[in-house]
C-alpha positions in Angstrom: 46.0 49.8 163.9 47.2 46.6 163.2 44.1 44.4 164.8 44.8 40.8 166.9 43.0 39.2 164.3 45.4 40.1 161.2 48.3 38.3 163.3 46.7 34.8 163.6 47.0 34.5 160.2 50.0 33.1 160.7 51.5 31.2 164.4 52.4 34.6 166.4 55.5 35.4 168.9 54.1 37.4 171.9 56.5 38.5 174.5 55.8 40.1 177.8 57.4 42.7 179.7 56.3 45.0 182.3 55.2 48.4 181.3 58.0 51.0 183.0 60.2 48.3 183.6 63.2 49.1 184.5 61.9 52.9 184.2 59.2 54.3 181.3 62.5 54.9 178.8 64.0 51.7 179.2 61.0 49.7 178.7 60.0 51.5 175.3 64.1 50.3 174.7 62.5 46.5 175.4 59.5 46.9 173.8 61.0 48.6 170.5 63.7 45.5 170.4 61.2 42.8 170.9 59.3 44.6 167.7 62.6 44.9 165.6 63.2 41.4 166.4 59.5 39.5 165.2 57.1 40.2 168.0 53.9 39.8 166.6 52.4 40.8 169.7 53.4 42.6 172.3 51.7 41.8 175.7 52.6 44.8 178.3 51.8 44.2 182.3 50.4 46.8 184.4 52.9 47.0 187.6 50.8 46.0 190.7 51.8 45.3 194.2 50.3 41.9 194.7 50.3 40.2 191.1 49.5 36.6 192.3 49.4 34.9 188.9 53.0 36.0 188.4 56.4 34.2 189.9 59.4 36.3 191.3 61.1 37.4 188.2 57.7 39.1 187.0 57.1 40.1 190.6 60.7 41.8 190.3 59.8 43.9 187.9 56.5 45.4 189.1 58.2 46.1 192.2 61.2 48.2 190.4 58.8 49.9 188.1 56.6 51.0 191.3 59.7 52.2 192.5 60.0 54.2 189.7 56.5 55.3 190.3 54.8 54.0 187.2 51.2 53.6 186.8 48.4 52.7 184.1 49.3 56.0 182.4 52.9 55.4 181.7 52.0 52.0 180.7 49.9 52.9 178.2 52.3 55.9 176.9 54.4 53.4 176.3 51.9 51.3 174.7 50.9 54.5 172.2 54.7 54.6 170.9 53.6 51.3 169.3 50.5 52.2 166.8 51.8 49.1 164.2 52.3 46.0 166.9 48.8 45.1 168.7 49.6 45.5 172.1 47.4 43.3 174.8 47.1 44.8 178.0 47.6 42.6 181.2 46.0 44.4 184.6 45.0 43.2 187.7 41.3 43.9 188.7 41.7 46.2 191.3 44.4 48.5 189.3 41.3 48.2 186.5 38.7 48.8 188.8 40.3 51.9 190.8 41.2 53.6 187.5 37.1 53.0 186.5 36.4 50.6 183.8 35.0 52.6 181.1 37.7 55.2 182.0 40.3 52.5 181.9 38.8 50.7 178.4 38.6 54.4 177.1 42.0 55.4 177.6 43.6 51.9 176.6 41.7 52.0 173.2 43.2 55.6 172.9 46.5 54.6 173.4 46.5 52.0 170.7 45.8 48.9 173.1 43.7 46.0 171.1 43.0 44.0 174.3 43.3 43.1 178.1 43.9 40.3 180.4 42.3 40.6 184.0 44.4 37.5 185.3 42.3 37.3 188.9 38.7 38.1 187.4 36.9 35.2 185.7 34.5 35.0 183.7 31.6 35.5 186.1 33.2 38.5 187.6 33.6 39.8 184.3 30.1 39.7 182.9 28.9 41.0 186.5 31.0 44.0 186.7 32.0 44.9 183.0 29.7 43.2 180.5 27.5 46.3 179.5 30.3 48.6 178.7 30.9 48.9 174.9 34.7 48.5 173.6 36.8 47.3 171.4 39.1 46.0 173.5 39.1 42.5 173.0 38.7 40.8 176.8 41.0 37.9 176.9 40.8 34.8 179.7 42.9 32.1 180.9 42.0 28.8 180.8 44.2 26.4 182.5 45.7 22.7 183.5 41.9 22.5 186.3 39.2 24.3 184.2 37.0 21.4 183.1 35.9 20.6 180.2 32.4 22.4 180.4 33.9 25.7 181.1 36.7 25.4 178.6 33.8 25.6 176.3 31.8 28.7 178.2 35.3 30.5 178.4 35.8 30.2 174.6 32.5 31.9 173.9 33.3 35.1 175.6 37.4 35.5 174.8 37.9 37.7 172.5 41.2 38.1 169.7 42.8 34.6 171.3 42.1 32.0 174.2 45.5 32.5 176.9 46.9 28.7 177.3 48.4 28.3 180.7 50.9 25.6 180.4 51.5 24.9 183.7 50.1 24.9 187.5 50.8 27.6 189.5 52.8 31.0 188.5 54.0 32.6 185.4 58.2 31.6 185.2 61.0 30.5 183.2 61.4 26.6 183.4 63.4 24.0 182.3 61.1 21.6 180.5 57.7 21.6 178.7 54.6 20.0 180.9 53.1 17.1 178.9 50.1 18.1 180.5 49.8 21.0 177.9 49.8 18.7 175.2 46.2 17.2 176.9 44.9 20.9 177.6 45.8 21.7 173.8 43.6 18.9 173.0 40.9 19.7 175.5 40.7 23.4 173.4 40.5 21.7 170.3 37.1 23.0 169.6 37.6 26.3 170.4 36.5 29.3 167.3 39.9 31.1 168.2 43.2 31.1 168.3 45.2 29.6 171.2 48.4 31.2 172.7 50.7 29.2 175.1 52.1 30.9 178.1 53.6 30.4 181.6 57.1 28.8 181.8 57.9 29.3 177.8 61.8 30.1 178.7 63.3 29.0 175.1 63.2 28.0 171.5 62.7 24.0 172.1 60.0 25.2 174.3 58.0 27.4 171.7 58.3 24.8 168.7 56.6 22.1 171.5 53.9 24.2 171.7 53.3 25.5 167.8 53.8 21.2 167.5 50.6 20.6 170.3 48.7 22.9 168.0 49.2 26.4 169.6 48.6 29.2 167.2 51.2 31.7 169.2 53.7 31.2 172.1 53.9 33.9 174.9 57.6 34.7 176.8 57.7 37.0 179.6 59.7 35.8 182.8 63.0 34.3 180.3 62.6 37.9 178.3 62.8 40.0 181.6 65.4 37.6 182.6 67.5 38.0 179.5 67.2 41.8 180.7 68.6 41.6 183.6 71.4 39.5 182.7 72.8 40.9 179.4 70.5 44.0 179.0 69.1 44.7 175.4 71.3 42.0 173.7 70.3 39.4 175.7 66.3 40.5 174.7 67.2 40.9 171.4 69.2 37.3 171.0 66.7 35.9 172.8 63.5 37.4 171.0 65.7 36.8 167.8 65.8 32.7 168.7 62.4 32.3 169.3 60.5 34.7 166.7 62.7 32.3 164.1 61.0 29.4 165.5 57.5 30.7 165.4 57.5 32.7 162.2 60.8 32.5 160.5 64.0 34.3 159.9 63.8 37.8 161.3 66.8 40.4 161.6 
């Protein structure tokens, strides 16, 4: 198993895309694209009813893969078909907390999954409720455009594999330009003993080399690849994953 670690050796294309999405075939179709094409990475999300960190196009997609009747299990078949591409888990804490956490960190690390993003449990919540369970999971945290400075530094100490960069306020989404505001945050996380991964509102190419330029070591795409999708089906994921994997790491396939 290829470990988080190994990638930052070099700047790293992560794309998301919801586990199931459209249905459990199709998504190991997106998933097995975004590999061929230079994902370095490959963040899955855990379909959930109420996934407030996330803006319609993600929302979308959790509702059509509940539909279909997916749950943490098919995500992380899917996730198994994978053993060479580290796969990062993103689950909201109730799904996490119903399933039972060393249940849930036992099966993931089965399945091949190197680490997890609880989007709505911070820090705190985290310690309290998880902290004595043993894993190597790496635990992953967000640190956005309002966490001040103090915490930027607390939250570095206990994220694991890479610190998750929110580039903008509010949801996850494709958008049409790239917040200055980033550029600040980037410098705010300077300090921080790992590697830093831009997300939220990465939609293109321009996009990903203005954050490997503010000092990101890896760009994340989920809303513009789930987009892509949806408009053109696997070509448009794999033009689009092909565009911006050049950017980040060079010429792929």
């Amino acid at each position: 198993m290829t470990s988080i670690k190994e990638v930052f050796e070099k700047e790293a294309f992560m794309p998301f895309t919801v586990g199931g999405y459209p249905d459990k075939e199709a998504s190991k179709e997106i998933v097995q694209t975004l590999v061929d094409k230079g994902a370095d990475i490959i963040e899955l999300g855990v379909p959930f009813s109420d996934p407030m960190a996330d803006g319609p196009t993600i929302t979308e997609a959790d509702m059509e893969a509940l539909e279909h009747d997916i749950d943490v299990d098919d995500v992380l078949e899917v996730a198994s078909e994978f053993p060479d591409t580290p796969i990062v888990l993103l689950a909201y804490a109730n799904t996490v907390r119903r399933y039972g956490y060393e249940a849930f960190f036992e099966a993931a690390y089965e399945a091949g999954v190197n680490g997890l993003i609880i989007p709505d449990m911070p820090p705190e919540m985290y310690r309290e409720e998880i902290g004595g369970i043993e894993t190597d999971v790496n635990q992953i945290f967000l640190i956005g455009q309002n966490t001040p400075e103090k915490r930027v530094e607390e939250v570095g100490k206990m994220t694991e594999g890479f610190a998750y960069i929110v580039a903008v306020k509010g949801t996850t989404g494709a958008r049409s330009s790239f917040s200055d505001q980033t550029e600040e945050l980037m410098d705010k996380t300077e300090g921080l003993d790992v590697p830093r991964c831009i997300g939220f509102g990465i939609s293109s190419r321009e996009h990903a080399e203005k954050a490997l330029e503010s000092g990101a070591d890896g760009v994340i795409m989920g809303s513009a690849i789930i987009d892509a999708y949806k408009e053109e089906g696997l070509e448009g994921v794999e033009n689009l994953a092909t565009e911006v994997s050049n950017a980040v790491g060079g010429e792929n396939p």
